[in-house]
C-alpha positions as CSV (number, residue, x, y, z in Angstrom):
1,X,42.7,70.0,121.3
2,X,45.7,67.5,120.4
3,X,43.6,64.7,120.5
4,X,41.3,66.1,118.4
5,X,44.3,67.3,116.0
6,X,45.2,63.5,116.2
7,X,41.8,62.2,115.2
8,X,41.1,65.0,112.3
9,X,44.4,63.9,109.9
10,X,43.9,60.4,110.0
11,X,39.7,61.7,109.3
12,X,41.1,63.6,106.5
13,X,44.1,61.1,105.2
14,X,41.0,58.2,105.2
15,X,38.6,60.5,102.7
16,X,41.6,61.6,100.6
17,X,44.6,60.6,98.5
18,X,48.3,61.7,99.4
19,X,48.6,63.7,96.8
20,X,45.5,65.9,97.2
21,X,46.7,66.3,100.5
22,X,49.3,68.4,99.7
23,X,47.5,70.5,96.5
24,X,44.7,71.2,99.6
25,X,46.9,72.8,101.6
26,X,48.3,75.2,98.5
27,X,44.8,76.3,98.2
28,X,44.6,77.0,102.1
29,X,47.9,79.4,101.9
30,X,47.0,81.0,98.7
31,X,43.3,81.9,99.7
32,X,45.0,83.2,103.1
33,X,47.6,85.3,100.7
34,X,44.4,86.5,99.2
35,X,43.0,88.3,101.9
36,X,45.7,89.5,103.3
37,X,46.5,91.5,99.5
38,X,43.3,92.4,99.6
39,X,42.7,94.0,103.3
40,X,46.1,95.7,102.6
41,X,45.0,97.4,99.3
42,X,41.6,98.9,100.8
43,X,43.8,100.6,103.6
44,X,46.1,102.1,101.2
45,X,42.8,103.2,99.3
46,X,41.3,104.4,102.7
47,X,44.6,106.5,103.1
48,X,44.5,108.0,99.9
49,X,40.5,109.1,100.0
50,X,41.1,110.8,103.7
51,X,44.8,112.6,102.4
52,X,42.4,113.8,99.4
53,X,39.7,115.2,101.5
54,X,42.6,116.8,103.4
55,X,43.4,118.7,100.5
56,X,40.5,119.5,100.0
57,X,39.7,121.1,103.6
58,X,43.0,123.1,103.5
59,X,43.4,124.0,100.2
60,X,42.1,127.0,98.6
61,X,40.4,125.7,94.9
62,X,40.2,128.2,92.5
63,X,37.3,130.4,92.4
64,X,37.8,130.0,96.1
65,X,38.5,133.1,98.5
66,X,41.5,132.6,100.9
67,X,40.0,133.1,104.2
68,X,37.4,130.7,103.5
69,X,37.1,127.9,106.4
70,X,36.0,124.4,106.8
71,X,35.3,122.1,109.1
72,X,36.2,118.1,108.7
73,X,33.6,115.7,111.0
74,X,34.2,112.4,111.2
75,X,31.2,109.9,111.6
76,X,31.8,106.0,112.6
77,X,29.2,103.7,110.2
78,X,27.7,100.3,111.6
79,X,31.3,98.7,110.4
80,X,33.9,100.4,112.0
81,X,34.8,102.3,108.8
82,X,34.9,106.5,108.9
83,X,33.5,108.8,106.6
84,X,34.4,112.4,106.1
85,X,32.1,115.5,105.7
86,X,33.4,118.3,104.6
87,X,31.1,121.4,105.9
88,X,31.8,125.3,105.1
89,X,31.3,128.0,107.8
90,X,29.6,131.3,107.4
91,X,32.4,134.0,105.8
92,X,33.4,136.3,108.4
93,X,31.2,140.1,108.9
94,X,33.2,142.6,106.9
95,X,34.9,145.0,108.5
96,X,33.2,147.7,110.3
97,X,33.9,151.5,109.9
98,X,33.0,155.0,110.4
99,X,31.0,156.4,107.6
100,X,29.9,160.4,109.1
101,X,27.1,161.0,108.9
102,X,24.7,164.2,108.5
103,X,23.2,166.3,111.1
104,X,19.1,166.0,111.6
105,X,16.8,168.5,109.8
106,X,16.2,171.4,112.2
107,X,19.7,171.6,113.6
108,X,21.5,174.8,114.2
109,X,24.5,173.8,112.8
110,X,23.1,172.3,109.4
111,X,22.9,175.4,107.6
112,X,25.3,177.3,109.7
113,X,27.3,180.1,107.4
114,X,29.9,182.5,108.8
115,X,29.1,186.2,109.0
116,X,30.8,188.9,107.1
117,X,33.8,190.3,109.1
118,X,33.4,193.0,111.7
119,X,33.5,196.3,109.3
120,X,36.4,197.7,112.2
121,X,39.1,199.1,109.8
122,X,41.3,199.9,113.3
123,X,41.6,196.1,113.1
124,X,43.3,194.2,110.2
125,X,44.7,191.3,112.2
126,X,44.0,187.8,112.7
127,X,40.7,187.4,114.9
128,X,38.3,184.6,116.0
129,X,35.3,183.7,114.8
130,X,31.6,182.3,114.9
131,X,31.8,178.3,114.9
132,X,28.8,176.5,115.3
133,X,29.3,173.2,117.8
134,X,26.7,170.7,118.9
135,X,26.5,170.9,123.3
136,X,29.2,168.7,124.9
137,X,26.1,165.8,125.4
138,X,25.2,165.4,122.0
139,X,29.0,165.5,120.5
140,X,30.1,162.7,122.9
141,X,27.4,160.7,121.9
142,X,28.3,160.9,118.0
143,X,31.7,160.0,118.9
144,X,32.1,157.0,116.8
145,X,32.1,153.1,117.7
146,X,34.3,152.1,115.0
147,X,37.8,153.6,113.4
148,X,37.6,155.5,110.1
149,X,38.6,153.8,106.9
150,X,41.9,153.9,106.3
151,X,42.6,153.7,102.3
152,X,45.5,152.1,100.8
153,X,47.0,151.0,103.9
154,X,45.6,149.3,106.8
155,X,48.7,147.7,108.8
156,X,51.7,150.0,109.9
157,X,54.6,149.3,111.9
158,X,57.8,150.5,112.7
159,X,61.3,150.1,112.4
160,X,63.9,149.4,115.1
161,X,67.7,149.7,114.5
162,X,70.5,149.3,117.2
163,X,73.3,149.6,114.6
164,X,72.6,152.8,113.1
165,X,74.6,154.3,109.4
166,X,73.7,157.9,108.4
167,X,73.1,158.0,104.8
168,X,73.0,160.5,102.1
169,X,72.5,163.5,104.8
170,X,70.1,164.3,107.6
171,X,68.1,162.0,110.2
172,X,69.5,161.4,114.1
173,X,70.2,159.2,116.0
174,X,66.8,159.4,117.5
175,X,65.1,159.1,114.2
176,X,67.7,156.8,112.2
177,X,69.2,157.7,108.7
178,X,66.8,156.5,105.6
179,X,68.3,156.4,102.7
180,X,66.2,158.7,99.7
181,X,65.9,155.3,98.4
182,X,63.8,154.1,101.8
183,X,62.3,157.5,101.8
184,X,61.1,156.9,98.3
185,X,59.8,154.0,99.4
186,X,57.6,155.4,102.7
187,X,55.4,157.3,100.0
188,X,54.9,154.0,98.0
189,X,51.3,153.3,99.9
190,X,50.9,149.5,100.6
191,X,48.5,147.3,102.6
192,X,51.1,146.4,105.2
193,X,54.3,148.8,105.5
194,X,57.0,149.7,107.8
195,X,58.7,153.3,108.3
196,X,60.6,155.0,110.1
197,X,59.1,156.9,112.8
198,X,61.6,158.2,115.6
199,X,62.2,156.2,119.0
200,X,64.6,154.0,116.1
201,X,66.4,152.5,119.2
202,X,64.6,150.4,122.0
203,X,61.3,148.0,121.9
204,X,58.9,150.7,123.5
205,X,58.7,154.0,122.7
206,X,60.0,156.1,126.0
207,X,62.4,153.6,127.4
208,X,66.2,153.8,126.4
209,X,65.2,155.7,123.2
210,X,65.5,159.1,123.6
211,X,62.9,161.0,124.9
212,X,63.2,158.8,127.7
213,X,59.4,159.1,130.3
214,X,59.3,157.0,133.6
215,X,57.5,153.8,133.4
216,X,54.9,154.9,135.9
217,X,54.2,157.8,133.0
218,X,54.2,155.2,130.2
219,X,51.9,152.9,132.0
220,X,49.3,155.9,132.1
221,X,49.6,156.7,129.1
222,X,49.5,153.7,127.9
223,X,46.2,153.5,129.8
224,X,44.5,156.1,127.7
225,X,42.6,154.2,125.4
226,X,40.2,157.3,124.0
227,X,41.0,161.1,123.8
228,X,44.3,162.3,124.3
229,X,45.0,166.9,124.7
230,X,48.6,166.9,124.9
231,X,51.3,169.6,125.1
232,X,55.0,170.5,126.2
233,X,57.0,173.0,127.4
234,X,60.8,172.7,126.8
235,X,63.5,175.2,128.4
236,X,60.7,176.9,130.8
237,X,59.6,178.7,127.9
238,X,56.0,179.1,128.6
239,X,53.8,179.1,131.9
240,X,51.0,176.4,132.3
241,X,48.2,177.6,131.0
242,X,45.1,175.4,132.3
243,X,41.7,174.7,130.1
244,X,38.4,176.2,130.4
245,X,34.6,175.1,129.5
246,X,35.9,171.6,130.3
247,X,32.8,169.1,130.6
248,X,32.8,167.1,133.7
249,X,32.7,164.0,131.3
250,X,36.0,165.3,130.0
251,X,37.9,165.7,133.2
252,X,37.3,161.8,133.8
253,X,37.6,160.1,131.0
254,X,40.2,162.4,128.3
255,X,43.8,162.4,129.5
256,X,45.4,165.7,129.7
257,X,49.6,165.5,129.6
258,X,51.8,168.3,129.3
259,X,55.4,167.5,128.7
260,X,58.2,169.2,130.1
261,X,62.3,168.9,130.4
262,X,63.8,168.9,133.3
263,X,64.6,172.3,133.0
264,X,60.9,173.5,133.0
265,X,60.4,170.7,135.9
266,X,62.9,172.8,138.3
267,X,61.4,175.8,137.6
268,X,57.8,174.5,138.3
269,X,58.7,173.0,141.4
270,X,60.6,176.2,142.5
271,X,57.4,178.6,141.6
272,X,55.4,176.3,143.5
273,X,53.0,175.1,140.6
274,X,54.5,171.5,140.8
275,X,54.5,169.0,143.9
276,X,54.5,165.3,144.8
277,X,51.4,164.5,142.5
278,X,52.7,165.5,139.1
279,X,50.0,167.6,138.4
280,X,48.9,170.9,137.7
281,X,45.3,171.8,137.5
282,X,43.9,169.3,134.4
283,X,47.0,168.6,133.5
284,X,49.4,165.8,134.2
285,X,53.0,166.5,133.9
286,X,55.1,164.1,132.4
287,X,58.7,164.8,132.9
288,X,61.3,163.9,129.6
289,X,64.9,162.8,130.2
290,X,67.5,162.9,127.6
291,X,66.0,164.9,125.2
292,X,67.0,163.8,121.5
293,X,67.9,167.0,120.2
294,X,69.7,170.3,121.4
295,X,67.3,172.5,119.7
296,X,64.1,172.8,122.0
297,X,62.2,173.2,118.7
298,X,62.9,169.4,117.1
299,X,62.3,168.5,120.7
300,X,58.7,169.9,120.4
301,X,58.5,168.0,117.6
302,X,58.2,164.5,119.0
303,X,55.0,164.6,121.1
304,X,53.5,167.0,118.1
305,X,53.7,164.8,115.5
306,X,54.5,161.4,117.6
307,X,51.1,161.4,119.7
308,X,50.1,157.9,117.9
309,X,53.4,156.0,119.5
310,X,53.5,157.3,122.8
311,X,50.0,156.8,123.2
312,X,49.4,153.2,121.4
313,X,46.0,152.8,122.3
314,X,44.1,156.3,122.1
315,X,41.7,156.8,119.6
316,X,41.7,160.3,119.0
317,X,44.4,163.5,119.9
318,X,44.3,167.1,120.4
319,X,47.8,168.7,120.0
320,X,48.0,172.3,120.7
321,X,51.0,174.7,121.8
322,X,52.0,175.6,124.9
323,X,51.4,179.5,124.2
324,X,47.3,178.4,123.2
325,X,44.9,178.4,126.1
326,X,42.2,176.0,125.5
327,X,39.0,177.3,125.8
328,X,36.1,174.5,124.2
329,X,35.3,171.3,125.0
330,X,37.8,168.4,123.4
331,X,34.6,166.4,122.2
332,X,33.3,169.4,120.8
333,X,36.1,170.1,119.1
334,X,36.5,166.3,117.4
335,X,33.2,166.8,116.8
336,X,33.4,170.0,114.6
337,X,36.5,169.1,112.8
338,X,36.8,165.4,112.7
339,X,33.7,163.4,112.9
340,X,31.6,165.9,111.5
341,X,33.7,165.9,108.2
342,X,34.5,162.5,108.4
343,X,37.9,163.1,108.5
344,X,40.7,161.9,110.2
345,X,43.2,164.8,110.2
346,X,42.4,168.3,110.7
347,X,44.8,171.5,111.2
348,X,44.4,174.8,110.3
349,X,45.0,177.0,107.2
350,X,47.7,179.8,107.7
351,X,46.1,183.1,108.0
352,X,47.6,185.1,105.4
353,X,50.2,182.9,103.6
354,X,48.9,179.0,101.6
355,X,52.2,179.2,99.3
356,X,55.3,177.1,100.6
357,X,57.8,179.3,99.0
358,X,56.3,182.7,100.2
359,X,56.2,181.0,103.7
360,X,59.9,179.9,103.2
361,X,60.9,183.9,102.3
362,X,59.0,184.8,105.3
363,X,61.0,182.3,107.8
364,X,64.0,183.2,106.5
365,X,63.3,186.9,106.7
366,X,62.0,186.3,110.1
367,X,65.3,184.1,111.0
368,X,63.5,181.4,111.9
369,X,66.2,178.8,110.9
370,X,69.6,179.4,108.9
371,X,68.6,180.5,105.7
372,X,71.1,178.4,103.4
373,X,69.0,175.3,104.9
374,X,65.8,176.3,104.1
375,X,67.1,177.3,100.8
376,X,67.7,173.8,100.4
377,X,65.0,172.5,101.4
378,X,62.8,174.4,99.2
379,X,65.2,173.6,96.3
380,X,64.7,169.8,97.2
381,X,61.4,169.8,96.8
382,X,61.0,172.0,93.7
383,X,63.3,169.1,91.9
384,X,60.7,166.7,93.3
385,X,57.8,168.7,91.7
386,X,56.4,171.1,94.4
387,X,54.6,173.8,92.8
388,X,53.2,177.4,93.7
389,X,50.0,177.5,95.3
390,X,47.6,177.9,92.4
391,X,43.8,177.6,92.0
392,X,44.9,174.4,89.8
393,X,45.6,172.7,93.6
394,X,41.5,173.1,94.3
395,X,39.5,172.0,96.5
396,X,43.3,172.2,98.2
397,X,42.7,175.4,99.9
398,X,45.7,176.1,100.9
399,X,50.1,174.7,100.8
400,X,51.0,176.2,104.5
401,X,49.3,175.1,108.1
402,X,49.2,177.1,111.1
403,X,50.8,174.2,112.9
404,X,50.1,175.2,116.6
405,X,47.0,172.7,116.6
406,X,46.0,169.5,115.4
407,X,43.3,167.4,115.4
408,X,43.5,163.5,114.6
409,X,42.4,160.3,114.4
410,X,45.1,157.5,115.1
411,X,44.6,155.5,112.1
412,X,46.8,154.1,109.7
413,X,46.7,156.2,107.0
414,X,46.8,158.9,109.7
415,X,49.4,157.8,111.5
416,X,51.4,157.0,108.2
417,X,51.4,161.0,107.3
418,X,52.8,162.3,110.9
419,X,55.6,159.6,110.5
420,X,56.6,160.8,107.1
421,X,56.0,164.4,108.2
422,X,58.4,163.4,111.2
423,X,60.8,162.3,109.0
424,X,60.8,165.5,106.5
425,X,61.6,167.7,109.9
426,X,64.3,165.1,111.1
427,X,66.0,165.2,107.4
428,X,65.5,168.9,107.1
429,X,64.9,172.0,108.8
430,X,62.6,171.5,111.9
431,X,59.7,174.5,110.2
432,X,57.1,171.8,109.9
433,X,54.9,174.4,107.7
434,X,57.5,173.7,104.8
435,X,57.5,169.9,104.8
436,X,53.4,169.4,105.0
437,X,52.7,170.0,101.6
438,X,54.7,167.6,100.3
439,X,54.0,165.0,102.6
440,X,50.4,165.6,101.8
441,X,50.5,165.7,97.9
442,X,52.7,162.7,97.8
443,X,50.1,160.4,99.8
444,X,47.4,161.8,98.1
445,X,48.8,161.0,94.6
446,X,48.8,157.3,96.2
447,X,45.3,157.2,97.5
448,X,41.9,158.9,98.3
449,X,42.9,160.8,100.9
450,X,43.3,164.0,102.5
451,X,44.0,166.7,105.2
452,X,40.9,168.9,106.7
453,X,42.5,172.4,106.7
454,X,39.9,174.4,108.2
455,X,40.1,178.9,109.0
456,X,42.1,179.8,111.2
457,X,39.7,182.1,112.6
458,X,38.0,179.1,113.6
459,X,41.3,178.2,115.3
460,X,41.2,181.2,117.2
461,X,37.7,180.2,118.5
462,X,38.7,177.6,120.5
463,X,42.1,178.4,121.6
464,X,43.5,181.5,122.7
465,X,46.6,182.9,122.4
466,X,48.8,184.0,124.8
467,X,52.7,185.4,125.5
468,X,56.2,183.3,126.0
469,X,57.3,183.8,129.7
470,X,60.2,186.0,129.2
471,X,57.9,188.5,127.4
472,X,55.4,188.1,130.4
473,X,58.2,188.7,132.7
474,X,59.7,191.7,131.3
475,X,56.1,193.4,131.8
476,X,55.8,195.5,134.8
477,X,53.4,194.0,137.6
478,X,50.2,195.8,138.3
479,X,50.0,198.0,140.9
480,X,48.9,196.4,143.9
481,X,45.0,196.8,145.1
482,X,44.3,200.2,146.5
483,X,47.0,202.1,145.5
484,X,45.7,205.4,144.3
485,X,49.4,207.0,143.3
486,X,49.7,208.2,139.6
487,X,53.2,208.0,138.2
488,X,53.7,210.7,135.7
489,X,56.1,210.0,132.6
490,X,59.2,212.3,132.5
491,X,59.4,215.9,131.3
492,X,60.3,215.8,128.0
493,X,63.9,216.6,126.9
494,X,64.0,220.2,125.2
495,X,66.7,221.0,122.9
496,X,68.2,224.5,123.9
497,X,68.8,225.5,120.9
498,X,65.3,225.8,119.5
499,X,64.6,228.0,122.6
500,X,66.6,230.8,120.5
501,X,65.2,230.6,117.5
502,X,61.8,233.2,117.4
503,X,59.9,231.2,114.6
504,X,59.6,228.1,116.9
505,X,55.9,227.6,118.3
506,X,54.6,224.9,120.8
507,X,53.9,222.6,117.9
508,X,57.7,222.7,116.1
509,X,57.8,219.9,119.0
510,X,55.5,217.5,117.2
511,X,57.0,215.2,114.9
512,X,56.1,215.4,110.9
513,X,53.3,213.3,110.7
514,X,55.1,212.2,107.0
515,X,58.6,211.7,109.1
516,X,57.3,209.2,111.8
517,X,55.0,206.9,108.4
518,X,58.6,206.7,106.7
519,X,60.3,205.8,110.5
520,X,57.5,203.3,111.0
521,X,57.8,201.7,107.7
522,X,61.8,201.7,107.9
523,X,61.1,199.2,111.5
524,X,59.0,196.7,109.2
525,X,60.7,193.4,107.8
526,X,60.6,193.7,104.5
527,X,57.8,192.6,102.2
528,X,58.5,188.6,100.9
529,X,57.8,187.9,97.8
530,X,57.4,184.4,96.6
531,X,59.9,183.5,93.6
């Protein structure tokens, strides 16, 4: 190669002058200056075409819908260069939810009316009656595939608080302390919200927050993933009373969980109800540690109203005292009341009283709760606009639940009303019958939503009522089998001094039949009437 270097400038110096020389090797650099601008420039341009497709793939153009998605391919050509291609996918399926839907022609149930009450005058009371379900088989398969829509909300969580400052006044430390301002706030319905809902301390509702459960409880019920009957039984109050007319399909696949204190733990284990297995008949009983409150009654409240946290991933719950006996099938019963209506809250009507400040008068002549709180209460929410029960309030049938039993969905907008309805209890007195209209109206100003109050004679069809334990203990046992020994009441104490008297007959020891009407009325509470 240097040889041939040697022979090519002499070639080149014998063809050409000296001074062309040098103006041909100008040429040579400028030409190589040329291509160099040039190769440079198309990169640049090369850059700037793929950083405007870019834009293009992740930027939303007006007209455009957010969630829209692309795809960017890139293709080699026959050069080496790239193109892109810029190709849309399908939009996503909208959302899926339950709808209802109508029973077929020919069904019992489709044109089912209730009868006229029994014509027994003897009988005034509260009684049970006709309710037309579908058989177990055919409810379970109508339970629904997809959740209910929830309107004007479908995202809730909930807030956590180590440090916690009471406010203006109520709340716990199990609860927290909103401010009226944050309570305002709760009712002010929003796609995606956050409330307080109790367990306030802690990451998991049921460990270090109050109303503390063992983890091997938690992980059960966290396990639950469809229906949920729950109930609770604080201070031994009650005895366990186990359901009836359970389908087999029901015993496997709903989860039944009674909670109890430790107090009404003891005094299972010492009757012998309770052993090793935690669990009693259908039920499984999960035992709470450091209760939140020192009234048993706000304690009650928690796995009422707060079915949705300590069971995350149920579907649907049946909440019923521990004085109620169940009696009909829990499918049956969602069935009926829930999917039926296509509703996804349910609770009975009161029997006699749908006013909220005749109900209020009636606690506090029943001493229910210290009257001076109630009377604020009520006060409270007259400033915020409560109203008498009217027929203005229709198809509202009625202000004041018989809160012993509820039926519910665990949906947002669902769960959003027994959080707020915890909250009114926790601020205020723990009578949950005073704080549900309120809750209700103020959510139902918001959105298109309401509450299915049904009778509560249907109540009474599926649940049964029975007695507190210390009323059930003070009765005397039954006489044991075979005994055939009649006790005779006492001989009646006669005063001697109607002995002397010669106008007194056998019946001057019968009681005025106008005397013992003004004694029996004189016992009554006295009639409320609503201001």
């Amino acid at each position: 190669m240097y040889k041939e270097k040697e022979g090519l400038l002499p070639w080149i110096h014998k063809f050409a002058p000296r001074k062309k020389v040098g103006m041909l090797l100008l040429c040579a650099v400028s030409l190589a200056v040329l291509v160099w601008v040039l190769f440079v420039d198309k990169g640049e341009d090369a850059q700037e075409l793929n950083a405007s497709i870019t834009n293009s793939v992740f930027t939303p153009e007006a007209g455009q819908k957010d969630n829209s998605t692309y795809i960017e391919s890139i293709e080699q050509t026959n050069v080496g260069q790239s193109a892109s291609i810029v190709q849309p996918l399908p939009p996503p399926p909208p959302t899926v939810y339950f709808k209802g839907y109508t029973l077929p022609p020919g069904n019992p149930c489709e044109g089912f009316t209730l009868p006229p009450p029994p014509a027994d005058k003897k009988r005034t009371g509260p009684r049970p009656c006709p309710v037309c379900y579908l058989p177990v088989e055919q409810a379970i398969a109508l339970m629904p595939g997809a959740p209910s829509f929830s309107p004007g909300i479908s995202n809730l969580t909930y807030i956590r608080e180590e440090n916690l400052r009471k406010t203006e006044f109520g709340g716990s430390e199990f609860g927290g302390y909103p401010s009226l301002m944050q309570r305002n706030d709760s009712y002010d319905l929003r796609e995606s919200m956050s409330v307080h809902c109790g367990f306030i301390r802690g990451i998991r509702p049921g460990h270090q927050t109050g109303f503390d459960i063992d983890d091997s409880d938690l992980l059960e019920m966290e396990s639950c993933q469809g229906v949920v009957v729950a109930s609770a039984i604080f201070g031994a109050f009650d005895l366990i009373r186990q359901p009836k007319n359970i389908s087999e399909y029901a015993k496997k696949n709903a989860c039944f969980c009674m909670f109890v204190d430790e107090e009404t733990e003891v005094f299972l284990r010492n009757s012998s109800e309770l052993d090793g297995t935690m669990r009693i008949g259908l039920w499984r009983i999960v035992s709470v540690h450091n209760l939140p409150y020192d009234d048993p009654r706000r304690n009650g409240k928690v796995p009422k109203l707060l079915l949705h946290r300590l069971f995350p991933n149920a579907r649907y719950s049946l909440w019923i005292d521990a004085k109620l006996e169940l009696v009909v099938d829990p499918y049956q019963i969602l069935e009926r009341f829930l999917w039926r209506k296509n509703a996804s809250f349910a609770i009975s009507r009161h029997y006699r009283r749908f006013d909220v400040y005749v109900e209020a008068e009636a606690n506090k002549a029943a001493a229910k709760f210290d009257n001076a709180s109630i009377d604020f209460q009520v006060e409270f929410y007259k400033k915020e606009g409560l109203t008498p029960y009217s027929t203005a309030k229709l198809p509202i049938t009625s202000d004041v639940p018989e809160g012993c039993v509820i039926v519910r969905e665990h949906n947002p907008i669902s769960n959003l009303f027994a959080c707020l309805w915890f909250n009114e209890v926790d601020r205020f007195t723990p009578r949950d019958q005073i704080s549900f209209a309120i809750v209700r109206d103020k959510i139902m100003s918001k959105t298109n939503w309401t509450v299915n109050m049904f009778l509560d004679c249907e109540r009474r069809n599926f649940v049964v009522q029975g007695y507190h334990r210390d009323i059930l203990e003070h009765w005397a046992p039954p006489p044991p089998p075979g005994a055939t020994e009649i006790v005779h009441p006492p001989p009646p104490v006669v005063d001697e001094t109607l002995q002397t008297s010669r106008n007194v007959t056998s019946s001057s020891y019968v009681t005025d039949p106008r005397k013992r009407e003004r004694n029996r009325k004189s016992k009554r509470h006295r009639k409320v009437i609503g201001s």
